[in-house]
C-alpha positions as CSV (number, residue, x, y, z in Angstrom):
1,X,174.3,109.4,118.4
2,X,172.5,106.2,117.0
3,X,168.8,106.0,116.6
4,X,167.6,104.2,119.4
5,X,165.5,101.1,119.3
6,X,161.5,101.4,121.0
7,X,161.5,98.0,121.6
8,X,165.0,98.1,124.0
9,X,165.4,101.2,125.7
10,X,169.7,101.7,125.5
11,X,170.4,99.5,122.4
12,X,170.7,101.2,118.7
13,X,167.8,100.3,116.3
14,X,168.9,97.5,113.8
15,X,170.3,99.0,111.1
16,X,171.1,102.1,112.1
17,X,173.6,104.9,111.2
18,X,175.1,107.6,113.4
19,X,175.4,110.7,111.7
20,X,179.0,110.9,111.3
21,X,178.7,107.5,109.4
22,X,175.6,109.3,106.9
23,X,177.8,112.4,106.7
24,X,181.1,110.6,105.3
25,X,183.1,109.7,109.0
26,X,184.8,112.8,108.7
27,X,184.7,115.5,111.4
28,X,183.0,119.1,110.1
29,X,185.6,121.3,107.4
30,X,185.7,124.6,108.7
31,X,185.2,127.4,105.8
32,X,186.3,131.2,105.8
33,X,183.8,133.6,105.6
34,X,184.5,134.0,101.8
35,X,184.2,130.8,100.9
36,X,180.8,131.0,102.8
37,X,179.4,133.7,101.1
38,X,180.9,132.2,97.4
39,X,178.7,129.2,98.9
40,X,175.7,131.5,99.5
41,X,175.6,133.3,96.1
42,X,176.0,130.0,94.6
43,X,172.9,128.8,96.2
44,X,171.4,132.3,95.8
45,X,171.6,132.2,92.3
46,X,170.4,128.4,91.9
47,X,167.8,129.1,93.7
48,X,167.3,131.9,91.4
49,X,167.1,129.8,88.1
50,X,164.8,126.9,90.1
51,X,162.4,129.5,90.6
52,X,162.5,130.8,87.1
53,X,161.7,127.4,86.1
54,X,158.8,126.9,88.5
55,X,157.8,129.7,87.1
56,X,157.5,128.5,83.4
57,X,156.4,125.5,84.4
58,X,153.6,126.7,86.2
59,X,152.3,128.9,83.4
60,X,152.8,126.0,81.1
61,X,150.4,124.3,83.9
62,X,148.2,126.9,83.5
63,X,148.0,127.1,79.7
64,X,147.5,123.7,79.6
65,X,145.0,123.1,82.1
66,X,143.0,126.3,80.1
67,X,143.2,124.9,76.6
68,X,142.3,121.4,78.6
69,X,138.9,122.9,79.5
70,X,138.5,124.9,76.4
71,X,138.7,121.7,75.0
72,X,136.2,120.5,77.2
73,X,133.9,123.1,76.3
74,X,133.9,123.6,72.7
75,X,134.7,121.3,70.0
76,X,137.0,120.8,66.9
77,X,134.2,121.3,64.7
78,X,135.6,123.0,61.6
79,X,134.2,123.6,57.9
80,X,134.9,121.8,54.8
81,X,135.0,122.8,51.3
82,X,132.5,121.4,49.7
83,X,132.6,122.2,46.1
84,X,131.2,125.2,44.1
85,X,127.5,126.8,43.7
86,X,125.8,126.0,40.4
87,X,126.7,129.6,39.6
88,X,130.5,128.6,39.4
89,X,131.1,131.7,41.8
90,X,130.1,130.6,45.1
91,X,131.7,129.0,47.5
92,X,130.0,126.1,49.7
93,X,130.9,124.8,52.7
94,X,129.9,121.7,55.1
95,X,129.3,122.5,58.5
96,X,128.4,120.6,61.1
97,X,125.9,122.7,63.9
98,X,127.3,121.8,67.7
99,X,125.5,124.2,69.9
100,X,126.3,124.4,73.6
101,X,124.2,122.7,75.9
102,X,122.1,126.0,77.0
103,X,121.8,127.0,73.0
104,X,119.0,125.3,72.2
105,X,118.2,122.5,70.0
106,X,118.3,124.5,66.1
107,X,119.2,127.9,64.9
108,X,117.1,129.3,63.0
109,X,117.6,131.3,59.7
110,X,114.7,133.1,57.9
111,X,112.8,130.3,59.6
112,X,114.7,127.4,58.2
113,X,115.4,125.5,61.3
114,X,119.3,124.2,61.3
115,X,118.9,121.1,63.7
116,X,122.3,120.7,67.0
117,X,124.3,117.7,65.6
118,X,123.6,117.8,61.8
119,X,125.6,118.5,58.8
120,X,124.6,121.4,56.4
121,X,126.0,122.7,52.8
122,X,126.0,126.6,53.6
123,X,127.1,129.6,50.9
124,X,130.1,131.3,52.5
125,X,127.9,134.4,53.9
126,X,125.2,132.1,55.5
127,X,128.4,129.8,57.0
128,X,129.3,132.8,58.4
129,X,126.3,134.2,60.0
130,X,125.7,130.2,61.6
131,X,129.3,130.4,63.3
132,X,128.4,133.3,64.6
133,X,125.1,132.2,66.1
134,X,127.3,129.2,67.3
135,X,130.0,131.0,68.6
136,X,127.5,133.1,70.5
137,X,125.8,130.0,72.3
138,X,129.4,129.2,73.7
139,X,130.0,132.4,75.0
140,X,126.6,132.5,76.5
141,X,126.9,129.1,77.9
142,X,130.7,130.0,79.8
143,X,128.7,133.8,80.8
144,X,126.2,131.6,82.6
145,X,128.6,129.2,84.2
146,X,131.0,131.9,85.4
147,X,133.4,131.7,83.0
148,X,134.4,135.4,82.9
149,X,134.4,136.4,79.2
150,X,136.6,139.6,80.4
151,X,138.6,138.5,83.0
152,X,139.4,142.2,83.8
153,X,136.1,143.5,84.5
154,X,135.6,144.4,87.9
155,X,132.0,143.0,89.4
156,X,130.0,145.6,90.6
157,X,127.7,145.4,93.4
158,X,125.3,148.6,92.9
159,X,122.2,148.9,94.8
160,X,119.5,151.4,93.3
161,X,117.6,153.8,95.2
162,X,118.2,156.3,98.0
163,X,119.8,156.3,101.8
164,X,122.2,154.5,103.5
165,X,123.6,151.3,101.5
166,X,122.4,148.2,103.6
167,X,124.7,146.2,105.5
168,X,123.8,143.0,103.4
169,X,125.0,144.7,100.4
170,X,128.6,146.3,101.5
171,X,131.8,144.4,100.9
């Protein structure tokens, strides 16, 4: 049956199709059972290997997205050689200090202030203990934010003292 037209109750819309026309003209093939169910587990398994790959793609999504706002969070900051000490031994290294927003403004090394956004020469041991201090801003930073630093860990809601738990603090 032909789509009918709002404007003239009766007459097909302009343009039209009926369905046998969409479908190919041809009336319906009728199929045996088997070749039913050969069509079923055909579309069975298709459906199958689309779901696999909606799968992957959605835990590409996901990686993606996570390393998006890691990116967003931290930054490429990485250490350069810079030569050695005048002992001929020791390494040194330039750094440059990029604290997260809630680390401060310096660190602070046996009260030598290292100042957010400026470029030091550090021995390998004090380059170390400064990426540490860094890294521990970050982390404090995505705590604070509710970045779960273990996504495992269950939260607890524990109430001290004695009696009946109040209703407020049941889940």
């Amino acid at each position: 049956m032909a789509a009918r037209n709002s404007q003239e109750p009766g007459k097909p819309a302009p343009g039209s199709a009926d369905a046998d026309e969409l479908l190919g003209g041809a009336a319906p093939v009728e199929e045996s059972r088997e070749d039913l169910l050969e069509r079923i587990k055909a579309l069975e398994a298709e459906n199958a290997k689309l779901g696999a790959a909606k799968d992957i793609a959605e835990e590409e999504s996901a990686r993606l997205s996570a390393q998006a706002q890691s990116a967003l969070m931290t930054s490429g900051v990485v250490e350069r050689f810079a030569g050695k000490a005048e002992d001929g031994e020791t390494d040194l290294w330039w750094y440059r200090i990029d604290l997260a927003p809630c680390g401060g403004e310096h660190l602070k090394i046996n009260g030598t202030p290292y100042l957010h956004g400026h470029t030091y020469k550090f021995d390998t041991d004090t380059l170390r203990s400064i990426k540490e201090m860094v890294a521990r801003t970050w982390v404090h930073e995505n705590d604070i934010n509710g970045h779960a630093f273990n996504p495992y860990r269950q939260a607890q809601n524990k109430v001290l003292g004695g009696g009946p738990v109040p209703a407020w603090a049941r889940s």
